[in-house]
C-alpha positions in Angstrom: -41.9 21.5 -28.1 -45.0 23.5 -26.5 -43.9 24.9 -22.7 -46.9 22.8 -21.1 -44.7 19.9 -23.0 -41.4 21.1 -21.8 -43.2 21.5 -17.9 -44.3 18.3 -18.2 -40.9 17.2 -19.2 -39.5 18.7 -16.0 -42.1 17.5 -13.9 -41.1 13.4 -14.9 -37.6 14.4 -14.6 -37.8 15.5 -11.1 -40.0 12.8 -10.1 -37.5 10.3 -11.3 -34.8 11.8 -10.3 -36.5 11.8 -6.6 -37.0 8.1 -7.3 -33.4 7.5 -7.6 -32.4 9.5 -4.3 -34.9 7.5 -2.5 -33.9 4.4 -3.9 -30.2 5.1 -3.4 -31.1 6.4 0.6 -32.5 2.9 0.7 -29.9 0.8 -0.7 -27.5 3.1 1.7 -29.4 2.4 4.7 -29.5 -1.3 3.8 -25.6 -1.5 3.2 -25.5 0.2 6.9 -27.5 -2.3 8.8 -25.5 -5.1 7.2 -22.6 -3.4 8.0 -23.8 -3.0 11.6 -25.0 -6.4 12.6 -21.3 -8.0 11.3 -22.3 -9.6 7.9 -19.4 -9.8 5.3 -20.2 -8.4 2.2 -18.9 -10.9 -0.3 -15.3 -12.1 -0.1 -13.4 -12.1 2.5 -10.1 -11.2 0.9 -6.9 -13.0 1.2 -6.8 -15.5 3.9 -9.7 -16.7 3.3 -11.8 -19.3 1.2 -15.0 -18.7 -0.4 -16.6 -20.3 2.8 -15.0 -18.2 5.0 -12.6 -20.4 6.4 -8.9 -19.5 6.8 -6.1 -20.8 4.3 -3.3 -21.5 7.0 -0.6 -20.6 3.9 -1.9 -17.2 3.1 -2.9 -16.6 6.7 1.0 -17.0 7.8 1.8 -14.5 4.9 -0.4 -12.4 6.6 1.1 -12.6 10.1 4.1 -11.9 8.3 3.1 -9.3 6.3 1.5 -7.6 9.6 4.9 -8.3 11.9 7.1 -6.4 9.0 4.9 -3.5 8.9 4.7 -2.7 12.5 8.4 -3.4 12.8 9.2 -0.2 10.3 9.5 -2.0 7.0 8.6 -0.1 4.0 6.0 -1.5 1.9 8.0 -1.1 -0.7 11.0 -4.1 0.3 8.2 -6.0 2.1 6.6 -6.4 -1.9 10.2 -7.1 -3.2 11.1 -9.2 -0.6 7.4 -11.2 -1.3 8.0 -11.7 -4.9 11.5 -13.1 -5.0 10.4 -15.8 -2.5 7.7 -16.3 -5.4 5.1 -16.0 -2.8 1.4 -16.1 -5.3 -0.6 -12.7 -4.6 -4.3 -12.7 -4.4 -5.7 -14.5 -7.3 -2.2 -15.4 -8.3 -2.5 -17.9 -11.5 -6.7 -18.1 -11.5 -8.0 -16.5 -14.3 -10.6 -14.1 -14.7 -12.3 -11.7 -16.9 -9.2 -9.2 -16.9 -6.8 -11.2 -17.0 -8.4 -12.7 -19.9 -9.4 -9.5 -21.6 -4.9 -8.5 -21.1 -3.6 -11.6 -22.8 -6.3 -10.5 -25.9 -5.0 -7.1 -25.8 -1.0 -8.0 -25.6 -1.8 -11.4 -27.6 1.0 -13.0 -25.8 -1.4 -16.0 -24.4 -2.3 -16.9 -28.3 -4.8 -20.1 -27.2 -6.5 -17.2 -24.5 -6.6 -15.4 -28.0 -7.5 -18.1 -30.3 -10.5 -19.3 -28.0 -11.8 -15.4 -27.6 -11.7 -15.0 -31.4 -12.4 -18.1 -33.4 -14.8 -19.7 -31.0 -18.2 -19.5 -33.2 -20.5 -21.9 -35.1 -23.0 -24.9 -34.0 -22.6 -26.3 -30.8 -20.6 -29.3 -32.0 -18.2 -27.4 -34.2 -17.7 -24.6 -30.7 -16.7 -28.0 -28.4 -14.7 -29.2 -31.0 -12.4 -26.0 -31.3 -12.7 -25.4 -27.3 -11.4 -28.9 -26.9 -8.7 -28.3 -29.5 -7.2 -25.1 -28.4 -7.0 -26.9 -25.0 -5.4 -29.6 -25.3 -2.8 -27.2 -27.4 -2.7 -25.3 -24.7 -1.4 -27.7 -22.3 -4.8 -28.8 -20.7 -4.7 -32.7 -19.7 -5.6 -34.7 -23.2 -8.5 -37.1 -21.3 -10.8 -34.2 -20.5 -10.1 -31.9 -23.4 -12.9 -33.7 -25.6 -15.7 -32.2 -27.4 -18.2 -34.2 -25.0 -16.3 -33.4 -22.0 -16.5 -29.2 -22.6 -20.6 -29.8 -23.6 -20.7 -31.3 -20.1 -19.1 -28.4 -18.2 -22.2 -26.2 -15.8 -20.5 -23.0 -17.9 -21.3 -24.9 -21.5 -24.9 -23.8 -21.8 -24.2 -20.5 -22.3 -20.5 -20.8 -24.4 -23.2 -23.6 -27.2 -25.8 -20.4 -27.4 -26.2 -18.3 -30.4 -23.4 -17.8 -33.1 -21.9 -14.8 -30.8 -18.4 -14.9 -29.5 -17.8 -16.0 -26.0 -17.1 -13.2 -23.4 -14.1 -13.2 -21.0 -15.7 -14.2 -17.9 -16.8 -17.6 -19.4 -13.1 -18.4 -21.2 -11.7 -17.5 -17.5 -14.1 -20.2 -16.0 -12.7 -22.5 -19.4 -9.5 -22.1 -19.2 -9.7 -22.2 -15.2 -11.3 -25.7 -15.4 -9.1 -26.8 -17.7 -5.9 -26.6 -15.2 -4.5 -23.6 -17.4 -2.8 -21.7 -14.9 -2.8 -17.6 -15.6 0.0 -15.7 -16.0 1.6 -15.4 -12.5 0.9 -11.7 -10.6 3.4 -9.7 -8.4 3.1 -7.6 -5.4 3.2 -4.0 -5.4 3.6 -1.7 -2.3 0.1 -0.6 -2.7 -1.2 -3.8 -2.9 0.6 -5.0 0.1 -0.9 -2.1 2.3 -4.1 -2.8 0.5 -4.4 -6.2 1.8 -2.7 -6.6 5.4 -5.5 -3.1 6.3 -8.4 -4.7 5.7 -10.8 -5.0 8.7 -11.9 -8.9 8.1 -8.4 -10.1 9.0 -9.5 -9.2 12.4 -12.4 -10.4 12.1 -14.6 -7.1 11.6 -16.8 -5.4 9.3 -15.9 -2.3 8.1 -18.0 0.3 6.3 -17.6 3.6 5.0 -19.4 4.9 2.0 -17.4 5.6 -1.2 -14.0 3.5 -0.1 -13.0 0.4 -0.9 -12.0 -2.6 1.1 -8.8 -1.8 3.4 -9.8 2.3 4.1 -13.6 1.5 6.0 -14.5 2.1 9.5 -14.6 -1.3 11.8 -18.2 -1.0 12.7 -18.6 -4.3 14.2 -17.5 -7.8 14.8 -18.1 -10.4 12.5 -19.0 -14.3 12.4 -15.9 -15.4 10.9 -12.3 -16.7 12.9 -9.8 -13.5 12.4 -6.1 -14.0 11.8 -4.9 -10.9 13.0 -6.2 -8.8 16.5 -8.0 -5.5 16.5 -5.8 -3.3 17.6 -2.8 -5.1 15.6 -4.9 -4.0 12.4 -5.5 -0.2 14.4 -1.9 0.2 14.5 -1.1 -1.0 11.2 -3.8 1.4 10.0 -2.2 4.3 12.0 1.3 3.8 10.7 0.2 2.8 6.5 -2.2 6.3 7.2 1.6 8.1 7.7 2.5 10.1 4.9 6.2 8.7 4.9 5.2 4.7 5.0 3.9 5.8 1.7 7.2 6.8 0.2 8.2 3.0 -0.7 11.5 2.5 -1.6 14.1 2.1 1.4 16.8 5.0 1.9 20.2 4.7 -0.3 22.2 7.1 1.7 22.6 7.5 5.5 23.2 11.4 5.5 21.0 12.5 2.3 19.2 15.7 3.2 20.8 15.8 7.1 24.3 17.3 5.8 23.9 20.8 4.7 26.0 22.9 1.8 28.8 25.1 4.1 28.4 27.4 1.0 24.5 28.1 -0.2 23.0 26.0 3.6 21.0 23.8 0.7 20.6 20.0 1.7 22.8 17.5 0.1 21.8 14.8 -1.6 23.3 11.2 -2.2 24.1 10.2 -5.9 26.6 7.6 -7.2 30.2 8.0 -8.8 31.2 6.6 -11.6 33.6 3.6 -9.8 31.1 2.4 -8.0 31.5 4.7 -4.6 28.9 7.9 -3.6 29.0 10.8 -3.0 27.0 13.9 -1.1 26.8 17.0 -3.2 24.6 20.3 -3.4 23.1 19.9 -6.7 22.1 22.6 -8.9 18.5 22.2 -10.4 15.7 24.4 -12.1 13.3 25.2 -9.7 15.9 25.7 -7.3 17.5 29.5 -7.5 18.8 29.2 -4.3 21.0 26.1 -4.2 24.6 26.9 -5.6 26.1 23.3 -6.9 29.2 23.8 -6.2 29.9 21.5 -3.4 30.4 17.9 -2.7 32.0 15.3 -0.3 32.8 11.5 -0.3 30.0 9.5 1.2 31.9 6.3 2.8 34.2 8.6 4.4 31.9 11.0 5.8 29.2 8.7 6.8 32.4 6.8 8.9 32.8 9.4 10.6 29.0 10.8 11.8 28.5 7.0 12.1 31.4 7.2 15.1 30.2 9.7 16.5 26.7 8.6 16.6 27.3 5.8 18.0 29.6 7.2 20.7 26.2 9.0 22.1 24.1 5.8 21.7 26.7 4.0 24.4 26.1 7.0 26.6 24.1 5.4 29.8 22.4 8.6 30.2 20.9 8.4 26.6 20.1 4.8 27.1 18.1 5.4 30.0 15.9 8.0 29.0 17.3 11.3 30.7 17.6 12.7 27.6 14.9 13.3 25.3 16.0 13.8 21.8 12.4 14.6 20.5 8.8 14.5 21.6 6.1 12.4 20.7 3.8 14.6 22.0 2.5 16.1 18.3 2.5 12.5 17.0 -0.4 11.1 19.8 -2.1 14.7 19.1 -2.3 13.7 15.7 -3.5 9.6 15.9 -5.8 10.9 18.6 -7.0 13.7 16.1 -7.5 10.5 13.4 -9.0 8.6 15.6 -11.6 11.6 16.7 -12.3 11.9 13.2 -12.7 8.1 12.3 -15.5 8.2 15.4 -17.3 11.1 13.3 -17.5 9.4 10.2 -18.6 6.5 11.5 -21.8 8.4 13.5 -22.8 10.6 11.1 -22.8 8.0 8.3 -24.7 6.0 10.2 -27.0 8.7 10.6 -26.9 9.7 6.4 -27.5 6.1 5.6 -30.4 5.9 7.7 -32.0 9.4 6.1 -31.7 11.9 9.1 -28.8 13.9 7.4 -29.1 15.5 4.4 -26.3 14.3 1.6 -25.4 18.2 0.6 -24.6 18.2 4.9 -22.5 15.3 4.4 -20.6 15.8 1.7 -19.4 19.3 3.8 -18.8 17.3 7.2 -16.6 14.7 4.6 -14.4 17.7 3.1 -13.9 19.5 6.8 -12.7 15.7 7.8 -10.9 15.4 4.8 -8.8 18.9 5.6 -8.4 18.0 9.6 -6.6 14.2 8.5 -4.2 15.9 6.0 -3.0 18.0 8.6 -3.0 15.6 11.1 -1.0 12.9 8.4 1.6 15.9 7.6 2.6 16.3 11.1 2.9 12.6 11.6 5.2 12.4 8.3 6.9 15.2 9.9 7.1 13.5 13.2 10.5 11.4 14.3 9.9 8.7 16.7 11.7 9.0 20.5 15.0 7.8 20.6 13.9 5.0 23.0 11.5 3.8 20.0 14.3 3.8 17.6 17.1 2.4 19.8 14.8 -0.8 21.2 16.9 -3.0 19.2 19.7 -1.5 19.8 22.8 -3.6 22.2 24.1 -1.7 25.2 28.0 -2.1 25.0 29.6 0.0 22.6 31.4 -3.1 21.3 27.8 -4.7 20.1 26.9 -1.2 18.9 29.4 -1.4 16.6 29.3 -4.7 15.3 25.4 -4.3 15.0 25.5 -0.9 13.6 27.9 -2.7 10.6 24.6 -5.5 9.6 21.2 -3.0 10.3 19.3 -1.9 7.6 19.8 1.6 6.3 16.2 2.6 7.5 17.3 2.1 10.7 20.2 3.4 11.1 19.2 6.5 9.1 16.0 6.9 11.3 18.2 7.0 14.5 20.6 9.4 12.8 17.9 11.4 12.4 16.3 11.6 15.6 19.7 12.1 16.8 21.2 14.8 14.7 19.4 18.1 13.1 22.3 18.9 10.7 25.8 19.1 9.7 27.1 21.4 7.9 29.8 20.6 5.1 32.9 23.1 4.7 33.9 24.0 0.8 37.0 22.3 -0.4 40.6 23.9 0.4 42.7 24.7 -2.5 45.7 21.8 -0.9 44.9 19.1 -2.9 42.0 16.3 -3.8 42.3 14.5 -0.8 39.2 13.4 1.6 39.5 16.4 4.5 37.6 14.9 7.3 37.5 18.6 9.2 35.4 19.5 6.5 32.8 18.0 8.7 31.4 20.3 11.1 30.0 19.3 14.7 26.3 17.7 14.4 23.9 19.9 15.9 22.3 17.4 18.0 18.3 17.8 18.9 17.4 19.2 22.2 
């Protein structure tokens, strides 16, 4: 309570905190030259074994996976798609200390909860109740004997003490045992998660502060990769787009193109009440300027821009390239400005982890980087592909066009609606009668 005390105080409080900077500068700059000389650090992820080898199953799910993404799919239908086939996830039906810990909490696995809460006592009394709640729980009868769980490698700790057993040791119990877990399903982020990550193509990848999947490739590894480099660079590119990100695939081939002939608000899709859709301007709070007061039937209309859209697709001249509906000019300035930026992180971390840069100089190097990718991501979720990038899949004859254009999915033929076509503006209703008035619909104004 003296000040010499309380300068003394601040003396050992600098000098350990020093002691942690220089012990986390070390650990860094260790991290880094594993990094750079290709060693994994720990698991290799899906695909892969714990001895690095590849699991040919999950490796074709990965190939898959890989093929769907670059093709357009969202991540979104690619995870639905995944878990109707029932294909298992990463770690699907192994056990482990969370899993473990959410049966407790939802006590819907009651031998999970049983063995976390009544497992205490003498050794003999612990087997004995471990072996029980097995057997009960579907394990096969022969093993699930008292002598059989003293003999497991994890019974040494589980016949300590008169403590409860944590969650990582029932996971390697239960595990053992041939309990399966309760199954897992994909998500969309989990799907992007794992078909980015750098040791599918065999790489290492390091960046500090992000996780597995959102590194920089830094150098090859010593393991077989499933996928090539640049097939995980351009998977990278387009899951780094701000619109890959928005999941679910399109409802509604017109949403937001056909505009209200009243207020010049977008319309939006929304379904009717016998089973049809419709396009109307809705009113909502926030928005002052849209008036709500007009709609239009969606099968009808989207007929009819469909025709026409297709009647420009069979033009030779389109087909061939003449015309150029939109640039992608802004898109490579943005990948290149990624890819710029990827280059800097990767030099100047190198140089942080080593101890030349200063961390207050690289935390304001990471936010300018941070700024210049956001901008560069917004104009690439701004950017529409060239109509030779959308219509690759396309037939030639009109006849195919249509016949095709009746089977693709909606992303498709909204995303080539939408390179095609700006707007369309939607007249108000006439005062004749209820009827669908197709010259409501006002000429596209096509892109330049």
């Amino acid at each position: 309570m003296t000040p010499s005390g309380r300068l003394l105080a601040r003396i050992l409080a600098a000098v350990a905190a020093n002691e942690g900077d220089v012990k986390s500068a070390r650990l860094s700059a260790q991290r880094a030259q594993a990094a750079q000389s290709g060693q994994a650090h720990g698991p290799l992820g899906y695909g892969y074994d714990e001895d690095q080898r590849i699991i040919p199953e999950e490796a074709e799910v990965v190939r898959e996976v890989a093929q769907r993404v670059l093709d357009g799919e969202t991540l979104y239908s690619i995870a639905a798609d995944l878990n109707d086939r029932g294909v298992s996830t990463p770690g699907s039906g192994r056990w482990d200390s969370r899993r473990v810990e959410r049966a407790v909490e939802r006590r819907d696995r009651l031998e999970v909860v049983e063995v976390v809460e009544t497992a205490r006592g003498d050794a003999a009394v612990k087997a004995a109740v471990f072996a029980r709640l097995l057997r009960r729980a579907g394990g096969t009868p022969a093993l699930c004997t008292a002598s059989w769980v003293r003999d497991q490698p994890w019974a040494e700790h589980l016949m300590s003490g008169d403590h409860g057993v944590d969650d990582s040791t029932v996971a390697r119990l239960l595990g053992a045992a041939g309990i399966p877990a309760d199954r897992s399903f994909w998500r969309a982020a989990n799907v992007r998660a794992m078909v980015r990550r750098g040791s599918l193509c065999g790489w290492r990848e390091f960046s500090p502060g992000k996780r597995g999947g959102y590194g920089d490739l830094v150098s090859p590894g010593d393991w077989t990769p499933i996928l090539s480099k640049e097939v995980t660079e351009n998977i990278r590119r387009i899951t780094d787009r701000p619109s890959t990100r928005r999941g679910r695939d399109p409802k509604y081939l017109l949403a937001a193109i056909l505009k209200c002939g009243k207020c010049g608000s977008s319309m939006a899709g929304s379904p009717t009440n016998n089973g049809g859709y419709r396009y109307a301007c809705s009113k909502q709070p926030g928005r002052p300027h849209t008036c709500g007061g007009l709609t239009i039937a969606g099968p009808q209309t989207d007929a009819i821009v469909s025709m026409a859209v297709i009647d420009v697709v069979a033009e030779a001249k389109v087909r061939s390239g003449a015309i150029r509906r939109r640039s992608g000019a802004a898109a490579a300035a943005a990948e290149s400005e990624i890819a710029e930026i990827a280059h800097l992180r990767k030099h100047y971390g190198s140089e942080f982890a080593a101890g030349r840069l200063h961390r207050d100089e690289w935390e304001v190097l990471r936010e300018g980087w941070a700024i210049r990718q956001r901008d560069a991501e917004r104009q690439l979720g701004q950017w529409a592909p060239s109509l030779e990038t959308v219509l690759s899949d396309v037939p030639r004859k009109r006849a195919d066009i249509e016949e095709w254009w009746t089977t693709a999915p909606m992303r498709q033929r909204r995303e080539i609606v939408r390179t095609l076509i700006e707007s369309i503006e939607i007249a108000p209703r006439g005062k004749s009668n209820n009827r669908f008035d197709d010259s409501r619909i006002g000429e596209p104004v096509w892109r330049a």
